[in-house]
matplotlib code that plots the C-alpha trace (Angstrom):
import matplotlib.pyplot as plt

x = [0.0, 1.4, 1.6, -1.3, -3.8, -3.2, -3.7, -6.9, -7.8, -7.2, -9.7, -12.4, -12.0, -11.5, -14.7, -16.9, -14.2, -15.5, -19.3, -17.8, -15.1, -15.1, -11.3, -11.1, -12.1, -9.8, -9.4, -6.5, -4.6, -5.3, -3.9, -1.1, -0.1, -0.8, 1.6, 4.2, 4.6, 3.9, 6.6, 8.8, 8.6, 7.9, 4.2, 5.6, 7.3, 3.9, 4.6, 7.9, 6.9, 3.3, 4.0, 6.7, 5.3, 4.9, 6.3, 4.3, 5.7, 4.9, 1.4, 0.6, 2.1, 0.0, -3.4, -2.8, -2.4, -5.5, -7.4, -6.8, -7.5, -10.7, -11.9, -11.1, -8.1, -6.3, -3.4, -0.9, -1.1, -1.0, 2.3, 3.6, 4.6, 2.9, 4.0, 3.5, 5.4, 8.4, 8.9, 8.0, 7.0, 6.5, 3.3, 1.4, -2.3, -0.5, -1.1, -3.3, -2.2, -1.0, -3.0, -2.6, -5.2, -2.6, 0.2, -1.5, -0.7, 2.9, 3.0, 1.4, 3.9, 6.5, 5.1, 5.0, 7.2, 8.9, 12.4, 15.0, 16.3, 12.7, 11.9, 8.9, 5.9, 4.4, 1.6, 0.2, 2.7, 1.7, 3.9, 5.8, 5.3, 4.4, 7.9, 10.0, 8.8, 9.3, 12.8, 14.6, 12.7, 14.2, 17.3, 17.6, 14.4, 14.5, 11.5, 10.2, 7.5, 5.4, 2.8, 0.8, 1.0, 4.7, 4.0, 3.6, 6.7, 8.8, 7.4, 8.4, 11.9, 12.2, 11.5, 13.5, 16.4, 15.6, 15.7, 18.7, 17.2, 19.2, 17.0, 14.2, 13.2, 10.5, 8.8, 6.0, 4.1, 0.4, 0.2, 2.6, 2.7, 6.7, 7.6, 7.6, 9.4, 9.9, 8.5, 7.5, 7.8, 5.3, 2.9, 1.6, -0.6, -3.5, -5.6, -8.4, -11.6, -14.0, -17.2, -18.0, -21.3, -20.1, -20.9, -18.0, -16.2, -18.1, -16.6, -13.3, -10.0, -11.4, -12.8, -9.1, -7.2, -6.9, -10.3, -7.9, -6.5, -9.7, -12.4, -12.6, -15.2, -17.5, -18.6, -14.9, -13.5, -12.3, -8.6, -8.0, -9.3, -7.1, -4.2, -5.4, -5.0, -1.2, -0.6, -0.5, 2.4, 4.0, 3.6, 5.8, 4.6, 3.9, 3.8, 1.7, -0.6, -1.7, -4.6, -6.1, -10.1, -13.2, -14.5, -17.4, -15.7, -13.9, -16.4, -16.0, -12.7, -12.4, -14.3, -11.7, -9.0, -10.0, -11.5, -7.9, -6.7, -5.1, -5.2, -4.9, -7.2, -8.0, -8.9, -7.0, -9.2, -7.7, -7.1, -10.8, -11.5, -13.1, -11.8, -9.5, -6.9, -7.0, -4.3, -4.0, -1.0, -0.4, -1.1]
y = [0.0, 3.2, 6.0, 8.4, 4.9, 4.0, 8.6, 8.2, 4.6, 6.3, 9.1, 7.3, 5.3, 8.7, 9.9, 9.1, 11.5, 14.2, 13.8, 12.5, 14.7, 18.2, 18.7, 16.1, 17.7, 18.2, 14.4, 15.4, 16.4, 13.6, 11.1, 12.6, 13.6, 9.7, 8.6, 11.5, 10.1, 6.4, 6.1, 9.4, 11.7, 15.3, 16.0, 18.7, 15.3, 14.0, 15.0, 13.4, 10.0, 10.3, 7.8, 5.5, 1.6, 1.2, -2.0, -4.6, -3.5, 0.2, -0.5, -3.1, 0.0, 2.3, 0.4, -0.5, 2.9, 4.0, 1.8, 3.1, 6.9, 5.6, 4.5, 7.9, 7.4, 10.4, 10.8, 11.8, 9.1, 7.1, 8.3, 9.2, 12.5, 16.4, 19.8, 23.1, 26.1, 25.3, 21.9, 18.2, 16.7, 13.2, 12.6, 10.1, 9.0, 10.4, 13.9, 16.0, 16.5, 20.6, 22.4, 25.8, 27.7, 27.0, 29.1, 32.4, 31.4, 31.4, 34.7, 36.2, 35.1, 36.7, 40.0, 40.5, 43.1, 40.7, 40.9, 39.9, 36.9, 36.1, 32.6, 31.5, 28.1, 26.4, 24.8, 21.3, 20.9, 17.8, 17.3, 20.0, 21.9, 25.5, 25.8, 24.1, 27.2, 29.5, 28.5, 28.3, 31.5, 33.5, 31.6, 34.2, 32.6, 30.1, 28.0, 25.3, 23.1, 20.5, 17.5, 15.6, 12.9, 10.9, 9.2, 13.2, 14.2, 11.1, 12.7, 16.1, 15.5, 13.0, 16.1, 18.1, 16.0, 16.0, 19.6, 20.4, 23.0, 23.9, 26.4, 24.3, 22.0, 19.5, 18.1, 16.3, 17.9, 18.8, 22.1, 24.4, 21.2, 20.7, 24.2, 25.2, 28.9, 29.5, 32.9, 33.5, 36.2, 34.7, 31.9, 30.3, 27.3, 25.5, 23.6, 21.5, 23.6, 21.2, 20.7, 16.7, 16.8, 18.3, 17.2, 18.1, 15.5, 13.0, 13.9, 13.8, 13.5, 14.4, 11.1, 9.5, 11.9, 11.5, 13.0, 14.7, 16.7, 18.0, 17.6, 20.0, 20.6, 23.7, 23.9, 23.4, 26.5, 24.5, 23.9, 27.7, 28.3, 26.6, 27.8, 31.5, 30.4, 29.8, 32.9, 34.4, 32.4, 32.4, 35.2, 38.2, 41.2, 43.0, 39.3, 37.7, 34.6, 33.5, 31.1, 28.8, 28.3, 27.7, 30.1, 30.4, 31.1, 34.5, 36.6, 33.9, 33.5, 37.7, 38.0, 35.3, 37.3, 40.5, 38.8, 37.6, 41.1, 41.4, 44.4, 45.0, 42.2, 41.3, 37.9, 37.4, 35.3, 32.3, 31.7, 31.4, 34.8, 33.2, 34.3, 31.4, 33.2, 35.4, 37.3, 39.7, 41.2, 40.7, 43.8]
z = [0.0, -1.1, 2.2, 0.3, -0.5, 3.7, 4.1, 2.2, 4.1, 7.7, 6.8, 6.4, 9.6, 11.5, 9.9, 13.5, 15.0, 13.2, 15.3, 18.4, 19.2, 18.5, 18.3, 15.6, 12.6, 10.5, 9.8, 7.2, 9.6, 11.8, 9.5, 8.6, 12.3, 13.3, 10.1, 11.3, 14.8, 14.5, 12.0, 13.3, 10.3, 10.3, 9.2, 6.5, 5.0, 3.9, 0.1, -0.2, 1.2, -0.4, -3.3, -1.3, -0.3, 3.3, 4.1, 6.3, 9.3, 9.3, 8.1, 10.7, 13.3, 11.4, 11.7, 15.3, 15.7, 13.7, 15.8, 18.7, 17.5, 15.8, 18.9, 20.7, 22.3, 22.1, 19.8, 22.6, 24.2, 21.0, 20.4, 23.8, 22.6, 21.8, 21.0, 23.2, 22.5, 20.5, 22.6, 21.7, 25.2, 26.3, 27.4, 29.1, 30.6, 34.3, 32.7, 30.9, 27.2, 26.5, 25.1, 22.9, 24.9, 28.0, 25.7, 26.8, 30.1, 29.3, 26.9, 29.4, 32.3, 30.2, 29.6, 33.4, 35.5, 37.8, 39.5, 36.8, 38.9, 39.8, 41.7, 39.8, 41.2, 38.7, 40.5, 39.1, 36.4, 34.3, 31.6, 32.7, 29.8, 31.3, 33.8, 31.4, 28.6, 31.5, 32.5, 28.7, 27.8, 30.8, 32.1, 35.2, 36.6, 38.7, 38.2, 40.7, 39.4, 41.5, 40.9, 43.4, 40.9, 41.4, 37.7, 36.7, 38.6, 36.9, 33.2, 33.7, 35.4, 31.9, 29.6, 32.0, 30.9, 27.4, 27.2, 29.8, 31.4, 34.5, 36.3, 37.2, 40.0, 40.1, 43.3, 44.4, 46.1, 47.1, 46.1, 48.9, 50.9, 50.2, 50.0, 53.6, 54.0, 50.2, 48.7, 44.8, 42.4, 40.0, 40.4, 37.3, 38.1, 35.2, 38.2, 37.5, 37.2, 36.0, 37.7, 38.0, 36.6, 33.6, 30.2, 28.3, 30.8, 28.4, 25.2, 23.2, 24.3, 28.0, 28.2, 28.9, 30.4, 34.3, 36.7, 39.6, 37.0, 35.5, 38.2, 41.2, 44.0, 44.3, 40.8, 39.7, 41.9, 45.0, 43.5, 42.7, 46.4, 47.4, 45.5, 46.7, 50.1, 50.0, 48.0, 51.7, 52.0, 49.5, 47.1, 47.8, 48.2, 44.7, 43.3, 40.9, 40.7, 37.0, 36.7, 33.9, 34.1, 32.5, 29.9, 32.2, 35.3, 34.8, 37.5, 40.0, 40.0, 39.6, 42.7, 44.6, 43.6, 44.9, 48.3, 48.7, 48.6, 45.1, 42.8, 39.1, 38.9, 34.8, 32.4, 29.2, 26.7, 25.2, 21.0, 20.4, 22.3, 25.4, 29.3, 30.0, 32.5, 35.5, 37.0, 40.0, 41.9, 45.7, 47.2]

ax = plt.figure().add_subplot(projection="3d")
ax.plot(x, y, z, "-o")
ax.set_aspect("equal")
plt.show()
């Protein structure tokens, strides 16, 4: 089977993707992603291997593959791997899969006034994506990032490594729980927010991607309480706190923020122009 027949093949199996899960659309792309990174080829190859025989091997790879993504599995955790920033992560079911919406997070981050050797908390890191960005975008930060989650923890120290960044550490810990005395510059955290009975929980990519990083308590605020609370703690003064949330939840988590006491309180909407971040300065 030439690689464009097995293109044209996959597209037609992906085609329930395209009424299931939102985020699948583009069933083009799909199949060429799942060729790129099953068989380790960059996606803007597709043209020079379009007319090339796959052997027996790389298609039997290929249509395990495609049968895991036609059944929904997402295609991060097909291929262990997925991009955010300029960075291809490892990835895994431990962790939620980056997202572009969670880029805002980090070009906002950047655009703040903080000290030029600032120490920066990245709270609930995952993948690790959104401290390792930080820490090779401004190498005079120091950057701690931590994870309840040890399998989490394991994943980002691994694409710590990959990358060699020097100015970040990752702990476990829950929330502030292992960083007793230490004061931040900048926190950055992208908490669950979900609420439990929500329906999009149902759909798409959500569907495998692990609960305690999606799902919080009190309509999906509980986790950003929380992470409020600490800020007495350890936010310095004049510091700020960055949070991810629901495109419904900017008022809510507006009216937190100022109850804690912090000032220049604003949302930034994400790519597709809804509120997804809220950031306020210790006062």
């Amino acid at each position: 089977m030439l690689l464009r027949e097995w293109l044209q093949h996959a597209i037609h199996q992906l085609q329930p993707l395209a009424v299931t899960n939102p985020h699948a659309t583009d069933l083009t792309f799909e199949a060429q992603r799942l060729w790129a990174d099953v068989l380790d080829h960059s996606p803007a190859a597709y043209l020079a291997y379009a007319s090339q025989q796959l052997s027996d091997d790389d298609t039997r790879q290929l249509n395990q593959a495609l049968q895991r993504r036609a059944a929904g599995e997402p295609l991060a955790y097909i291929t262990g791997r997925w991009w955010f920033w300029d960075l291809e992560l490892e990835v895994a079911p431990c962790t939620l899969i980056p997202r572009p919406d969670t880029e805002m997070l980090v070009e906002t981050a950047l655009q703040l006034d903080v000290p030029r050797h600032a120490k920066v908390l990245d709270l609930g890191t995952g993948t690790g994506a959104i401290a390792l960005v930080l820490s090779r975008e401004q190498p005079r930060w120091h950057v701690t990032a931590v994870d309840v989650n040890a399998d989490a923890v394991a994943l980002a120290k691994r694409n710590q490594q990959r990358y060699q960044v020097a100015n970040l550490t990752i702990l476990q810990s829950d929330w502030y729980q292992a960083l007793a005395g230490q004061v931040f510059d900048l926190i950055v955290s992208n908490p669950p927010y979900i609420d439990g009975g929500a329906p999009e929980l149902q759909v798409g990519d959500v569907q495998f991607e692990p609960k305690s990083a999606l799902v919080a308590d009190d309509a999906g605020l509980a986790d950003i309480r929380q992470i409020l609370l600490g800020c007495q703690q350890h936010l310095a003064q004049g510091g700020w706190l960055l949070v991810e949330h629901g495109y419904d939840q900017a008022q809510s988590v507006q009216q937190l923020f100022a109850a804690a006491g912090f000032q220049r309180i604003r949302t930034v909407t994400d790519f597709g122009q809804q509120p997804r971040l809220t950031l306020g300065q210790k006062s």
